[in-house]
C-alpha positions in Angstrom: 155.2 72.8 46.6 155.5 72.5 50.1 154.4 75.7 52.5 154.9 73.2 55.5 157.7 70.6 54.6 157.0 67.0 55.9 160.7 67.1 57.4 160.3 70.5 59.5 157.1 69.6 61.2 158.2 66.1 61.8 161.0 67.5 63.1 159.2 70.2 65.7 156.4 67.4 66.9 159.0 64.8 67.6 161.0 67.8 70.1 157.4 68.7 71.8 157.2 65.0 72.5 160.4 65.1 73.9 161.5 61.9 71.5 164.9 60.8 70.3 165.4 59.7 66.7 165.9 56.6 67.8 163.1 56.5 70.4 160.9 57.3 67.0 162.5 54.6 65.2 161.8 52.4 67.8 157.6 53.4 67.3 157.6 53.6 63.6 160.2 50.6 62.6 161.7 53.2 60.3 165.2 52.8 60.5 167.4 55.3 62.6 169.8 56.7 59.5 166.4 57.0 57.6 163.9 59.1 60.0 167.6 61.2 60.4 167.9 61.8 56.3 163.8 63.0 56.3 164.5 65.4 58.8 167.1 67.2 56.8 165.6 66.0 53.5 168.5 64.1 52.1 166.1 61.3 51.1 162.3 62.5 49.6 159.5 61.4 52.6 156.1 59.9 50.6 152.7 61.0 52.2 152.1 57.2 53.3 155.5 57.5 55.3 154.8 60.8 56.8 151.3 59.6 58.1 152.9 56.8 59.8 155.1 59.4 61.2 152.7 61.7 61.8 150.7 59.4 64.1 153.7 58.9 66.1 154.4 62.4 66.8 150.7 63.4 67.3 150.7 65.6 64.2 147.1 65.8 62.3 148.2 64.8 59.0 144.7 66.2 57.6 145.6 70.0 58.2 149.4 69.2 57.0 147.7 68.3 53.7 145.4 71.0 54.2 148.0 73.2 54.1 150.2 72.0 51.4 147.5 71.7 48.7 144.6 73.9 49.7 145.7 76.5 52.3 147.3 79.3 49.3 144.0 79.0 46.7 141.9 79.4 50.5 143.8 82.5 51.4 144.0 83.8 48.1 140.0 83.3 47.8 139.4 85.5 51.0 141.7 88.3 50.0 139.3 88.4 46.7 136.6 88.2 49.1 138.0 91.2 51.4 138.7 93.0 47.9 135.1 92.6 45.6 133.4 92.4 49.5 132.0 89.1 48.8 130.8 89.2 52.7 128.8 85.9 52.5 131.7 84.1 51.6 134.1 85.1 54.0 132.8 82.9 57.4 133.2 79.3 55.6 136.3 80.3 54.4 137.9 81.9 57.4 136.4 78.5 59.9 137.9 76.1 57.1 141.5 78.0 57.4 141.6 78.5 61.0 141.0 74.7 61.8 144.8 74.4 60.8 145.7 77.3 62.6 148.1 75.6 65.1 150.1 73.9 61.5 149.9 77.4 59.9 152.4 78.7 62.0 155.2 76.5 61.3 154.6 77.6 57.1 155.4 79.8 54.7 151.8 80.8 54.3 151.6 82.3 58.3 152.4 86.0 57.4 149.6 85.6 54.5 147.0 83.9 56.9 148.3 87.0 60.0 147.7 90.0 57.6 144.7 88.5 56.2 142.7 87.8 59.4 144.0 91.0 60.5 142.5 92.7 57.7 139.1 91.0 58.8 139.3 92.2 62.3 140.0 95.6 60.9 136.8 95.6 58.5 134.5 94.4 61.3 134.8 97.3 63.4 137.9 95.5 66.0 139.3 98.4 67.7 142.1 96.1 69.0 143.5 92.8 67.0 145.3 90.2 68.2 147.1 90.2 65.3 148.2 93.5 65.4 151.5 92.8 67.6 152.7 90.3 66.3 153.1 91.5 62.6 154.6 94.6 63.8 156.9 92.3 65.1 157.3 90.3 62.2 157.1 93.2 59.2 160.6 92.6 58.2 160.8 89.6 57.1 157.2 90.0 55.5 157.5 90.6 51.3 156.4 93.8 50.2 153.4 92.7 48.5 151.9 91.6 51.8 153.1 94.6 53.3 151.2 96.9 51.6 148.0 94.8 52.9 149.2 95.1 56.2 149.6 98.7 56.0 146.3 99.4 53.8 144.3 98.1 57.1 147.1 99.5 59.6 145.8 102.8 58.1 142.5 102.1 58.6 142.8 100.9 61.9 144.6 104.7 63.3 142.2 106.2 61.6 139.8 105.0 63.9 142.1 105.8 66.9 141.7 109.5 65.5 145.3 109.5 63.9 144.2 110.5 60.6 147.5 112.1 59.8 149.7 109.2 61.3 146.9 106.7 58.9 147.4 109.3 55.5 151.3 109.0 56.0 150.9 105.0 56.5 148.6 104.6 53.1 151.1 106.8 51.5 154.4 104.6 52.1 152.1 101.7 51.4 151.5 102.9 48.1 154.9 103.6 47.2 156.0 99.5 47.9 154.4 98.0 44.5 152.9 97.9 41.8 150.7 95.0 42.0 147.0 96.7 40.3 144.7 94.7 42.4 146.5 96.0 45.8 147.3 99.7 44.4 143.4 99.7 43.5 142.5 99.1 47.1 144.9 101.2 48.4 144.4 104.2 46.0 140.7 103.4 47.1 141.5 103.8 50.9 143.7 106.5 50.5 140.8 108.8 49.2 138.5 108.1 51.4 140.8 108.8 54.1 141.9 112.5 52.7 138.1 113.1 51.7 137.4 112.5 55.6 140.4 115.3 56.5 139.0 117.4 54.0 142.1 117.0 51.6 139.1 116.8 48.5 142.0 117.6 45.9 144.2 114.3 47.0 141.2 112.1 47.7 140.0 112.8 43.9 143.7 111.9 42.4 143.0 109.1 44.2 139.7 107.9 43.4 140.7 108.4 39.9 143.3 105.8 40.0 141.5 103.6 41.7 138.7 103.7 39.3 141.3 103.4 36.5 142.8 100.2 37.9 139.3 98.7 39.1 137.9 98.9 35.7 141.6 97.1 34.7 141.0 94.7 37.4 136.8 94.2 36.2 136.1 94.6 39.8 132.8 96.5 39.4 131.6 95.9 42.5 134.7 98.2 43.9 134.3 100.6 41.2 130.6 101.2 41.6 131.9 102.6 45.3 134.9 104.5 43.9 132.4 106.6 41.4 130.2 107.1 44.1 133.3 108.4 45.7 134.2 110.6 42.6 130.7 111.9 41.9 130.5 112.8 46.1 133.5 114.9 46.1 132.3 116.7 43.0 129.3 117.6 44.6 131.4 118.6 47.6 133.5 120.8 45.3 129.9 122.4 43.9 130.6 120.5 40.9 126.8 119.3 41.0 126.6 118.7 37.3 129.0 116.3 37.1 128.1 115.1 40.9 124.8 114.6 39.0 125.8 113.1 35.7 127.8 110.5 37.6 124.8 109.9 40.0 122.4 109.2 37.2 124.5 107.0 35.5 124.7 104.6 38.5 121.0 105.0 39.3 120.5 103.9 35.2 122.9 100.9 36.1 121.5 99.6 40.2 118.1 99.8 38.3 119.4 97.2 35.2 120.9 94.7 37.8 118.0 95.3 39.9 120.3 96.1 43.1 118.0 97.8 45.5 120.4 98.7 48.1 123.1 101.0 45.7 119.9 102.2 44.0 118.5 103.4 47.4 122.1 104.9 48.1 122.3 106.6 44.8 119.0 108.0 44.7 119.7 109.4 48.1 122.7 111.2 46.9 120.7 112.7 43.6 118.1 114.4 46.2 120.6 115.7 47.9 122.7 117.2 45.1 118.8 118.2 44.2 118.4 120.7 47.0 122.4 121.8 46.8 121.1 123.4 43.4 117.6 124.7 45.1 115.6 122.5 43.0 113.5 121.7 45.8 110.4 120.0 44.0 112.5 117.3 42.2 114.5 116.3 45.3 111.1 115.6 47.1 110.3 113.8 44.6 113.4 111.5 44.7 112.5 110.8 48.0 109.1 110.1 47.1 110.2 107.5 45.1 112.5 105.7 47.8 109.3 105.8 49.9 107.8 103.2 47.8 111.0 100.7 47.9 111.6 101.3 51.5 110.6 103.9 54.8 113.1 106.9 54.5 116.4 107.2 56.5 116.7 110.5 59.2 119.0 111.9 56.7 116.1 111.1 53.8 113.7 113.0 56.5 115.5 116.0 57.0 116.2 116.3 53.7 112.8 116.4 52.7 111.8 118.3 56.3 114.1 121.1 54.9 113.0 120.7 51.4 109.3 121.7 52.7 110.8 124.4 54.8 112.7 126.3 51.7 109.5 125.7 49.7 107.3 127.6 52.6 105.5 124.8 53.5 105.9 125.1 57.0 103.2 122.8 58.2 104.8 119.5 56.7 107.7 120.2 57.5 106.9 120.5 61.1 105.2 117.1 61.2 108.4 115.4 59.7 110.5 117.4 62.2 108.1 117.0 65.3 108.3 112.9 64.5 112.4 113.0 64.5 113.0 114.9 67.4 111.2 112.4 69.2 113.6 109.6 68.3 117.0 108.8 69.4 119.1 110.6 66.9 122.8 111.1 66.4 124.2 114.0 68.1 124.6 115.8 64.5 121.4 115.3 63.3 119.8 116.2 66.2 121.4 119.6 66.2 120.4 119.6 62.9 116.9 119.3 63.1 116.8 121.7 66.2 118.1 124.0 64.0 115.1 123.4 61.5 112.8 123.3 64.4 113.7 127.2 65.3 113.8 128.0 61.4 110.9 126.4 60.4 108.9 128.7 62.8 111.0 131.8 62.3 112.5 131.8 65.8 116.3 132.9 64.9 117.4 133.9 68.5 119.8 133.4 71.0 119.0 130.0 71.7 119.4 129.2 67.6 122.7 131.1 67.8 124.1 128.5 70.9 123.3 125.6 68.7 124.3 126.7 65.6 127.9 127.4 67.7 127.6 123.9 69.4 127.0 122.5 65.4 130.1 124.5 64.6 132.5 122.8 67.1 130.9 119.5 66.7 131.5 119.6 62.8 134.6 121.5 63.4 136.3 118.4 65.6 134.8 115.7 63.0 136.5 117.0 60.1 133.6 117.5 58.5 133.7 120.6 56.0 130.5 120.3 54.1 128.4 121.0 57.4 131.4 123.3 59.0 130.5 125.3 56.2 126.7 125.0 55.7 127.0 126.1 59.9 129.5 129.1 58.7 127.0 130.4 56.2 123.8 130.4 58.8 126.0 132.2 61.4 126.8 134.9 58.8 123.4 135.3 58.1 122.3 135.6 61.8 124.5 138.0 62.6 124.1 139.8 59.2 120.4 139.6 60.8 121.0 141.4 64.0 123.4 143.9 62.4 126.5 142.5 64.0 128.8 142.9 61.2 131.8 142.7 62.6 131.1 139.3 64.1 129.7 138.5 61.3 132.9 139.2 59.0 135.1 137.3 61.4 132.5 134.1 60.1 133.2 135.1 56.6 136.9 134.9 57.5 136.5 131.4 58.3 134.6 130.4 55.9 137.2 131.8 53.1 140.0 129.9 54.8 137.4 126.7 54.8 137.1 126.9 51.2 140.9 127.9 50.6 141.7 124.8 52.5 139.6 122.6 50.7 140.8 123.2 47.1 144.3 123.7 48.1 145.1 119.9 49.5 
């Protein structure tokens, strides 16, 4: 097959040079009725005959074969790549494709090769894409397959304007376009991680589910390892620690069989922390002891373990692990976060802790992020609770009911 017929480019290079048929003739010695029946393909044009063509016109023959025999396995290679994130791949493949970028646009391959690199510019971090326009542009005429690509990063991309709603409704139509299991897997896949981000735990579990279902069809366990971390995360979010845990321990078991540090490190970070969920304060630490000898601990590994030692009354360790953080450059969160530690950890619950545990609130509050909004909700009600202010302290518990009301609701 042809995705860039010899007649149609032959065709366009021969108007940019501003050349008769019979000005081309004239070059190439091809007769005039013959270059006339390869341009509307009434007689079949050899590859010899098109290079001499080819030359005439200033067309690089190279990427016209390129394209033709090479250019669909390429761009179906880097959507594997995008899918089973098979990052080191990505930059040979993507220099070797866009070396025929100025051909590409004249084939049937250009929406592929458009979504595609938008898709890439989407995963690293673009905020705008020069892409983006253009297939907005062009969506109509785009088949529905590629579609739901476009739409799967689309999402993605207003997410990260802070349309999470506008990105939910997007992934949603998306998945209602096909069938296709390798794209509904990646879509389902995006789709929860977008609703577990607004909260929506509920949704974003339906949808892990299928995605894990249709990964495991797909044997794309590279994916799937990430979708049951999803799964096991939201259970832990729901307070379903057991099976957060059971889930957790089963991918620990597997990253320590294929000897892959990195998800091991990831997984053994989330078991500490569903660890000291349950108060079992002695066997998170020692979690984190255990990352210590593959690698130096994270800020969130340190204030896990900083309020670990705090719950367990040793105040003196904690404060050196707390003393050392502040110090740094920390997110905004985390630094609330260990402030807060800083005034618990020596018993100093006043008005000062009150102010930051309201800034944490709004902060948490405008980031969608529940678990904190609610760990926040619970010290408030205790402060108050502390100073006798029950009525305040009741309008807290309000909150914190419609929080969790919310959360298993959506």
């Amino acid at each position: 097959m042809q995705h860039l017929p010899y007649s149609k480019i032959i065709r366009i290079y021969r108007e940019k040079q501003k050349l008769t048929l019979r000005q081309l003739s004239d070059i190439t010695f091809f007769g005039f009725q013959t270059l006339s029946k390869y341009e509307i393909e009434l007689i079949p044009l050899s590859d010899e005959n098109f290079e001499v063509i080819a030359k005439a016109v200033n067309i690089d023959y190279v990427y016209v074969y390129y394209i033709n025999s090479n250019l669909k396995s390429d761009l179906d290679h880097l959507y594997e790549c995008i899918v089973y994130d098979y990052s080191d791949e990505i930059e040979d493949l993507v220099r070797r494709i866009e070396k025929a970028h100025e051909y590409i646009y004249h084939s049937d391959l250009y929406h592929y090769y458009l979504v595609l690199l938008f898709s890439l510019d989407i995963i690293n971090g673009k905020s705008e894409s020069i892409y983006l326009e253009e297939i907005q542009y062009l969506k109509e005429h785009i088949d529905s397959n590629l579609l739901q690509i476009f739409y799967d990063y689309f999402a993605i991309h207003m997410s990260r304007q802070g349309n999470l709603s506008d990105a939910i409704e997007i992934i949603n139509r998306a998945i209602n376009l096909g069938k296709r299991p390798l794209i509904s897997a990646m879509l389902n896949y995006h789709a929860g991680l977008l609703n577990s981000i607004q909260g929506n735990l509920k949704t974003s579990l339906e949808h892990n589910l299928e995605a894990e279902h249709l990964f495991i069809q797909e044997h794309n366990h590279i994916r799937l390892i990430s979708v049951q971390t999803n799964i096991a995360t939201i259970y832990a979010r729901q307070k379903n620690l057991n099976q957060a845990l059971e889930i957790y321990y089963r991918l620990l078991k597997e990253a320590i069989r294929s000897k892959n540090s990195d998800i091991e490190i990831v997984t053994r970070y989330n078991i500490a922390w569903c660890l000291k969920i349950m108060n079992r304060f002695i066997e998170s630490n020692q979690i984190l002891d255990e990352i210590e000898t593959i690698s130096p601990l994270t800020i969130n590994g340190n204030y896990i373990k900083a309020s670990n030692l705090v719950d367990m009354t040793k105040g003196k360790l904690a404060q050196i692990i707390i003393d050392t953080c502040l110090k740094q450059s920390l997110d905004p969160l985390f630094k609330l976060k260990f402030e807060l530690l800083n005034y618990e950890n020596n018993r100093n619950l006043n008005e000062d802790y009150c102010s930051i545990l309201k800034e944490f609130l709004n902060k948490t509050k405008l980031s969608y992020d529940y678990e904190n909004t609610e760990l926040v909700l619970d010290k408030l009600i205790d402060y108050y609770e502390s100073k006798f202010s029950y009525k305040i302290a009741n309008l807290y518990l309000k909150e914190k009911i419609q929080l969790i009301e919310n959360k298993y609701s959506k």
